[in-house]
C-alpha positions as CSV (number, residue, x, y, z in Angstrom):
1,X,6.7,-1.8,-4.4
2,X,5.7,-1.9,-8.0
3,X,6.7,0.8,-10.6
4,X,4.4,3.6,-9.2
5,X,5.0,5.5,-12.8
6,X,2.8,2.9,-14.2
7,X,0.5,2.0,-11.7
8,X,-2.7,4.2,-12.1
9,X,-4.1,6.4,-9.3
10,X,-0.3,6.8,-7.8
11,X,0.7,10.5,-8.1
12,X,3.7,9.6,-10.1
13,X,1.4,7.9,-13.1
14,X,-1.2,10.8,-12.4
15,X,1.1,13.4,-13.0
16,X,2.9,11.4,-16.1
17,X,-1.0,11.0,-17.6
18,X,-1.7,14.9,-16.8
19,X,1.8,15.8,-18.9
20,X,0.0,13.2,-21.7
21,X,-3.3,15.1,-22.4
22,X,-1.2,18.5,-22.9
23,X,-2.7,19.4,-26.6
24,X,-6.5,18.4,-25.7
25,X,-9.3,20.8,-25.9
26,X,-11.7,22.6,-23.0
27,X,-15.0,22.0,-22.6
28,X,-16.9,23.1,-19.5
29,X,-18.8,20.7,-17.8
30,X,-16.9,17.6,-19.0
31,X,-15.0,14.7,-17.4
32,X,-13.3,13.3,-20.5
33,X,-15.3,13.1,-22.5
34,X,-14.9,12.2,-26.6
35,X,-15.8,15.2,-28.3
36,X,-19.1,14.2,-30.3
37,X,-22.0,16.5,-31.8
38,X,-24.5,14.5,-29.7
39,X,-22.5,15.7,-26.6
40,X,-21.8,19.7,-28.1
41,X,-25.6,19.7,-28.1
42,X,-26.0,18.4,-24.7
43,X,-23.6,20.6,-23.1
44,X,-25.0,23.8,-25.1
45,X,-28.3,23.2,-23.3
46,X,-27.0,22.7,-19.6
47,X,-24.3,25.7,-20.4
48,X,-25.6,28.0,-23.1
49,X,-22.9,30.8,-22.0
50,X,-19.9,28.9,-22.4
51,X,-21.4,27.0,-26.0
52,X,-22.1,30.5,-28.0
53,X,-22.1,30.5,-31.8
54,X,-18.3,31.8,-32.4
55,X,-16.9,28.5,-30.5
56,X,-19.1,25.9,-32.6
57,X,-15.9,25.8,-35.2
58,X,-13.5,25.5,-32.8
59,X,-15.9,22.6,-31.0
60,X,-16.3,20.9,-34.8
61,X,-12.9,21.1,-35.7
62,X,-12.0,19.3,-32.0
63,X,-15.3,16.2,-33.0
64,X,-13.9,16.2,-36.4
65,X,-10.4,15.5,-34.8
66,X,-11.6,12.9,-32.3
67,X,-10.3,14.0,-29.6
68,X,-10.9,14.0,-25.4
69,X,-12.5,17.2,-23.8
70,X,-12.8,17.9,-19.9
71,X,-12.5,21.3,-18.0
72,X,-10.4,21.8,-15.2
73,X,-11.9,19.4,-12.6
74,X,-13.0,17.5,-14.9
75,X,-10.3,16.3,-15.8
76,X,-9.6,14.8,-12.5
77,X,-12.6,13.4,-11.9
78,X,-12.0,11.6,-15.1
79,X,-9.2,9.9,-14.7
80,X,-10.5,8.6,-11.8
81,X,-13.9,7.4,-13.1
82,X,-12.1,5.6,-15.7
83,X,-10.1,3.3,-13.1
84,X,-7.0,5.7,-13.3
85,X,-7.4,6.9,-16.9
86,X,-7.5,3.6,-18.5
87,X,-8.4,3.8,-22.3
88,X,-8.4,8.0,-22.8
89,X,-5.0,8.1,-24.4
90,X,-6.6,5.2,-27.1
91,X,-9.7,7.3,-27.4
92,X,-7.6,10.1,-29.3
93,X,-7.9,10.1,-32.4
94,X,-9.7,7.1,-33.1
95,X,-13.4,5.8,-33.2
96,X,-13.4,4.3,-29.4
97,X,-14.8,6.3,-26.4
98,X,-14.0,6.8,-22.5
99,X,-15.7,4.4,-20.3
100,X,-16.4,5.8,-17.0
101,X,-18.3,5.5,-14.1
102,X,-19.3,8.9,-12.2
103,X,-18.6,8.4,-8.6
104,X,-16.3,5.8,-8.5
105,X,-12.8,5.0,-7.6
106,X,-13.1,7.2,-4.1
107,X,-13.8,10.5,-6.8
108,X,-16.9,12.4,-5.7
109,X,-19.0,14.5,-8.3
110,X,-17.6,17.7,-7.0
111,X,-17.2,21.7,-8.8
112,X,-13.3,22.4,-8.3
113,X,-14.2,24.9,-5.0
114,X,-16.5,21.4,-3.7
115,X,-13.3,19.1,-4.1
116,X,-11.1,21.8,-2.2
117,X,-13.5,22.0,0.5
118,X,-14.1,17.6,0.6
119,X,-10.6,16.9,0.6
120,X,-9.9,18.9,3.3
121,X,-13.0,17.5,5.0
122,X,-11.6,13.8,4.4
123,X,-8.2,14.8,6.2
124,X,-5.9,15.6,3.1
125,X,-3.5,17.4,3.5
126,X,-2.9,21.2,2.1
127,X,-1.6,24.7,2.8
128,X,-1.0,28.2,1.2
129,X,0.6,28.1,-2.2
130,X,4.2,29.0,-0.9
131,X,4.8,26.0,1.9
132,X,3.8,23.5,-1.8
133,X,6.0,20.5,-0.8
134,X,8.1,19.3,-4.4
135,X,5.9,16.1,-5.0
136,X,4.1,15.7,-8.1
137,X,0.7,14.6,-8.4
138,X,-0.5,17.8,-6.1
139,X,-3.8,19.8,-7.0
140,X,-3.0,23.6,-7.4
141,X,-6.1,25.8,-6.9
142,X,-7.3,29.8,-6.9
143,X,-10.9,30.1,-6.5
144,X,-12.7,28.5,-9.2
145,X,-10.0,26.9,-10.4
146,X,-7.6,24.0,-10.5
147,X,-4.4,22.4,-12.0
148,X,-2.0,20.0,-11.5
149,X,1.6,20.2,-9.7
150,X,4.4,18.0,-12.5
151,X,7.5,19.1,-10.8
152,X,10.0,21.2,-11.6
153,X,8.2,24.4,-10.7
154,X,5.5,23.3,-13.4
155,X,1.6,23.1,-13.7
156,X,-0.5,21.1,-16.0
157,X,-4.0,22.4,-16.3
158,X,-7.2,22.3,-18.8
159,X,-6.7,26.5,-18.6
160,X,-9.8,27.5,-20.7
161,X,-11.5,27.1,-24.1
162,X,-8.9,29.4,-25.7
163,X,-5.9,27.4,-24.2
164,X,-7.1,23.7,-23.7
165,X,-4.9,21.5,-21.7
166,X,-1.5,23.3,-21.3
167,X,1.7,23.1,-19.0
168,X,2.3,26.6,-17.5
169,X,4.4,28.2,-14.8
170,X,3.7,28.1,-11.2
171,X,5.0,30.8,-10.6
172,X,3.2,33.0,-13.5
173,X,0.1,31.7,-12.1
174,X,-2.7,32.4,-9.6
175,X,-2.6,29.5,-7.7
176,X,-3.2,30.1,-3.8
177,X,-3.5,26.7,-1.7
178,X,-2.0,23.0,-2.8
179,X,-4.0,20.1,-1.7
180,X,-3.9,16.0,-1.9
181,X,-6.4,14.5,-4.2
182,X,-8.5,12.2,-2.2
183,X,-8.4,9.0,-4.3
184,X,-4.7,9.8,-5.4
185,X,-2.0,8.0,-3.5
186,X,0.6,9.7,-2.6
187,X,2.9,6.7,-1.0
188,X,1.7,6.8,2.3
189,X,-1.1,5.1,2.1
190,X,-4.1,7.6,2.8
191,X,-5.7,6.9,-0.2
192,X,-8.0,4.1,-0.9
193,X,-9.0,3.3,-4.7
194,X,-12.1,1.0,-4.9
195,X,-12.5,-1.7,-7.2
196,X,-13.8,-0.2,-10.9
197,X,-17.3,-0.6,-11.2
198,X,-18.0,-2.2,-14.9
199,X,-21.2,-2.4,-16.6
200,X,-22.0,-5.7,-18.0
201,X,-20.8,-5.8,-21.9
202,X,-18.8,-2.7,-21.4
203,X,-15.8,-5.3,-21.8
204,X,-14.7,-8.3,-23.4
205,X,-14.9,-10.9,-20.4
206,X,-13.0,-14.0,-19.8
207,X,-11.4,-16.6,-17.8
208,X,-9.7,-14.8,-15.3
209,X,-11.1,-11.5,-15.0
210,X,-12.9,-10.0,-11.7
211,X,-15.8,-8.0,-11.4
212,X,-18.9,-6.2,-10.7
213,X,-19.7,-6.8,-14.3
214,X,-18.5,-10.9,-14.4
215,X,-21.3,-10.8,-10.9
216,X,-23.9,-9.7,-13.4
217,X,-23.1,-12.0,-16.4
218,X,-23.3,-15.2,-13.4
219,X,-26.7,-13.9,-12.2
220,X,-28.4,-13.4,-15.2
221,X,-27.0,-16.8,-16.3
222,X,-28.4,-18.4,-13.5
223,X,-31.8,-16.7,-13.9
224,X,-31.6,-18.4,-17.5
225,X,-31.2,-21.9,-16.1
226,X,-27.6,-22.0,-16.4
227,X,-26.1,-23.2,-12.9
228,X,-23.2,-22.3,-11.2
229,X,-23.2,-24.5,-8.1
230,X,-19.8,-24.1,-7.0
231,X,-19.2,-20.5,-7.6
232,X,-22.9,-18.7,-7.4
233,X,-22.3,-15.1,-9.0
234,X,-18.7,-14.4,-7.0
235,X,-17.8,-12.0,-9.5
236,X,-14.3,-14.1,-10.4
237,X,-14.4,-15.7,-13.8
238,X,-13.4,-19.4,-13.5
239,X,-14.0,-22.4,-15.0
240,X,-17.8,-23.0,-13.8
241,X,-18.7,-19.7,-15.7
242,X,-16.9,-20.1,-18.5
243,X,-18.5,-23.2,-19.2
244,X,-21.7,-22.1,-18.6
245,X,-21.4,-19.5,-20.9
246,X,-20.1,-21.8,-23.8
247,X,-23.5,-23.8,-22.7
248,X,-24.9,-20.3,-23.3
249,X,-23.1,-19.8,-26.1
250,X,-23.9,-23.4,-27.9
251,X,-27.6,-22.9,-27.3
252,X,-27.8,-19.8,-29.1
253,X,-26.1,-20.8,-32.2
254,X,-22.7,-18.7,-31.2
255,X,-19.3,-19.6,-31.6
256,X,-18.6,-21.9,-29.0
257,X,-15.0,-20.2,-27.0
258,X,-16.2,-19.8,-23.5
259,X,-15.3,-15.1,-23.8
260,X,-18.5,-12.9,-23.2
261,X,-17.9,-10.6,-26.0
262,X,-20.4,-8.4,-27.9
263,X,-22.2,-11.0,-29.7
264,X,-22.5,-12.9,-26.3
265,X,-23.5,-9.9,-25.2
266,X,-26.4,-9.4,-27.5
267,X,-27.9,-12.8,-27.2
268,X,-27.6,-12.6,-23.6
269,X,-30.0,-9.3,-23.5
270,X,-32.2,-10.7,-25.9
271,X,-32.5,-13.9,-23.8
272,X,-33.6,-11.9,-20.3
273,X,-36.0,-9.2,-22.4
274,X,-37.4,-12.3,-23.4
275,X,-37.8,-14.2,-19.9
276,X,-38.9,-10.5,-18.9
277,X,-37.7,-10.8,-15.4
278,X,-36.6,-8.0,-14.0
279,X,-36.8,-5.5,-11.1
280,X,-39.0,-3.2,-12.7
281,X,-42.4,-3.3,-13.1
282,X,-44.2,-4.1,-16.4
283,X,-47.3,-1.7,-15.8
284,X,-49.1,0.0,-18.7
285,X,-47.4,3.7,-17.6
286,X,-43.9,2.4,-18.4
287,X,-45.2,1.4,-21.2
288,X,-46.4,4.0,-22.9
289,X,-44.4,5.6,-25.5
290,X,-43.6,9.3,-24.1
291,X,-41.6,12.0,-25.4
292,X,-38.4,12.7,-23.4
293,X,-38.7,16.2,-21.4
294,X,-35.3,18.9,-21.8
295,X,-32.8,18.1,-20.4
296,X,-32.3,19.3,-16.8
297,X,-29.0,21.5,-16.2
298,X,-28.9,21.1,-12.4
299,X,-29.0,17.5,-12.3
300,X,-25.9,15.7,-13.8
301,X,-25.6,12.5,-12.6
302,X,-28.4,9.7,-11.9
303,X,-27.7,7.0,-9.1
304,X,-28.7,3.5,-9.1
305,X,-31.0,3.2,-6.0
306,X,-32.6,-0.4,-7.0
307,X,-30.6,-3.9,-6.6
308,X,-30.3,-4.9,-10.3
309,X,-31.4,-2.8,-13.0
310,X,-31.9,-3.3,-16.5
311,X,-31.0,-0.5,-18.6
312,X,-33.1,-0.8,-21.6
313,X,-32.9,1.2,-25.2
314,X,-36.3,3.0,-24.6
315,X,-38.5,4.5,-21.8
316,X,-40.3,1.6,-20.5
317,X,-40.1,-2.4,-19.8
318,X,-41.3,-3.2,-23.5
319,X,-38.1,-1.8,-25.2
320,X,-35.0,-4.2,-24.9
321,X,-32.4,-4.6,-22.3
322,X,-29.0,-3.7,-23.1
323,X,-26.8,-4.2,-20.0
324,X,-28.1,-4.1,-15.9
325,X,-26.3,-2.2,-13.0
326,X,-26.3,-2.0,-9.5
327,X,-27.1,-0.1,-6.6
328,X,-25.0,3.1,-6.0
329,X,-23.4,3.2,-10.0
330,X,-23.7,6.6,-11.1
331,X,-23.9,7.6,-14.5
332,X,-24.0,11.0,-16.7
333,X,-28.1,12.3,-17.1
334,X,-29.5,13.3,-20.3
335,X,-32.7,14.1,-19.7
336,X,-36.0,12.3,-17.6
337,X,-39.2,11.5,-19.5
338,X,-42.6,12.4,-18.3
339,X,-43.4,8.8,-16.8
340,X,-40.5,8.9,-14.6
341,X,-37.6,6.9,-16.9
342,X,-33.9,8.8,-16.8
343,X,-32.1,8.7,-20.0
344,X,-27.6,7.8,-18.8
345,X,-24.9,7.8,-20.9
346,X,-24.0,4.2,-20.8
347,X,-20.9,2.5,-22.7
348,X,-20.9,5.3,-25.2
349,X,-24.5,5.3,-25.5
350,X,-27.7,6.7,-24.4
351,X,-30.0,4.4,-22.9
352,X,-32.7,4.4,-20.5
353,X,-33.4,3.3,-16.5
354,X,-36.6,3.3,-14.3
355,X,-37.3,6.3,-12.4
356,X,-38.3,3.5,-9.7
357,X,-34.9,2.3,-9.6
358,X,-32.8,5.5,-9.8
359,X,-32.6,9.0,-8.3
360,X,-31.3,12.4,-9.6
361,X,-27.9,13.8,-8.0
């Protein structure tokens, strides 16, 4: 068996990434997130109580310091979403941000009471505080709360805005059951971890690579004339993709290396906004230049419902497209305009999704 300290979403690396974050800040109602202004203001609207006036230093000084909030769950729920924590440690302390996708990697959207009671209802195992087996990797909960078994009698959790993410005492805490994280394994084999979900252009993509995003790149190439008779959109990069992106790639006056990075990126969205084939529809309603609404606090995600969506920088099918996703992606909601659009965070950004094609959670 491989090194299970280094493969992500084994209880050995979870625990070792856990012990990592020790030092990062607390902000409720985050899943690792990079500490921003744009996402201080979001978060004060859903959670005005726990985003007063005497924390907004504290909050600044943690944006101005670049670093990776989450709350207790959070946390979690995070690692998971970004395929076992990938790219959070290279997020600190440096202009790049946490790509995630809510929902994925077997992680349900869940408080920290709702993941007690769903991994109990998916068969993992738990028990009172005192029968807590030594294995690392283990969820430690009270009511309301959760942290993190290390070993060695010791618990990391994301205690509070006053603490942040600290190790602490098992004993000196309040912990009263233990459970198994469902999309954790554990070295038995109960859990499963899905494939990552990538949005297209959330990555630099290449010969090689495998994906939900590499399936999007082959099927908007082949709705720009580009064929793939061999490999159709299989989601695997090989050489029938790669050279119809450098065809792609040589047509739009790009440097000609056969890797969908930004700039391929770019040209490619520009190139389907122009064809303006899509699955949403182009009526006048969509259109229309609307004001987004507030946002709403008791809807935090927004599902994918449609088969291929664009995601586009504005509220209707007139603005540009900036990446598509797929039916069941779940993403972080900012707010829904008053013809229907949701506004996700998407790759660091906000950008916008047909209420046609998408749902509130």
């Amino acid at each position: 068996m491989a090194d299970r300290l280094h493969t992500p979403f084994t209880n050995e690396h979870f625990a070792a990434w856990c012990l990592s974050m020790i030092g990062q800040p607390y902000w409720f109602g985050t899943t690792l997130h990079k500490c921003t202004e744009s996402l201080l203001i979001r978060k004060g609207k859903q959670y005005p109580s726990h985003y007063g006036s005497s924390r907004m230093s504290r909050y600044r000084q943690d944006i101005a310091d670049k670093k990776v909030c989450a709350d207790c769950m959070g946390a979690a729920k995070g690692y998971a979403w970004s395929g076992g924590g990938q790219g959070v440690k290279d997020a600190i302390g440096t202009d790049r941000n946490v790509e995630k996708v809510s929902g994925s990697n077997g992680c349900p959207d869940r408080s920290s009471n709702g993941m007690f009671s769903y991994a109990k209802s998916q068969g993992c195992e738990w028990g009172t505080i005192d029968s807590l087996p030594e294995q690392v990797g283990l969820a430690v909960r009270f009511d309301g709360h959760v942290g993190y078994y290390v070993g060695n009698g010791e618990v990391v959790e994301w205690k509070g805005f006053n603490y942040g993410c600290v190790k602490t005492q098992l004993q000196s805490g309040k912990w009263t059951h233990w459970y198994k994280l469902p999309f954790i394994d554990y070295g038995e084999g109960a859990a499963h971890v899905p494939a990552t979900e990538y949005t297209l252009g959330s990555r630099l993509l290449k010969k090689g690579i495998e994906g939900s995003d590499v399936k999007a790149l082959q099927e908007l190439l082949m709705q720009l004339g580009y064929a793939l008779p061999g490999c159709g959109a299989d989601g695997e990069f090989g050489s029938e993709t790669e050279a119809a992106v450098k065809a792609f790639q040589k047509d739009e006056g790009l440097e000609v290396d056969g890797k969908y990075g930004e700039k391929s990126h770019v040209a490619l969205m520009d190139a389907i906004s122009d064809e303006e084939a899509g699955t949403e529809d182009n009526d006048e309603e969509a259109d229309a230049p609307v004001e987004p609404e507030e946002p709403k606090p008791l809807s935090t995600t927004v599902t994918i419902t449609g088969g291929s969506v664009y995601v586009r920088v504005g509220n209707g099918t007139k603005y540009r497209a900036i990446t598509t996703v797929r039916a069941g992606m779940t993403f972080e909601h900012v707010a829904t305009a008053r013809n229907g659009w949701n506004a996700i965070v998407i790759n660091g950004q906000v950008a916008w999704v047909s209420g046609k094609y998408s749902k509130l959670l």
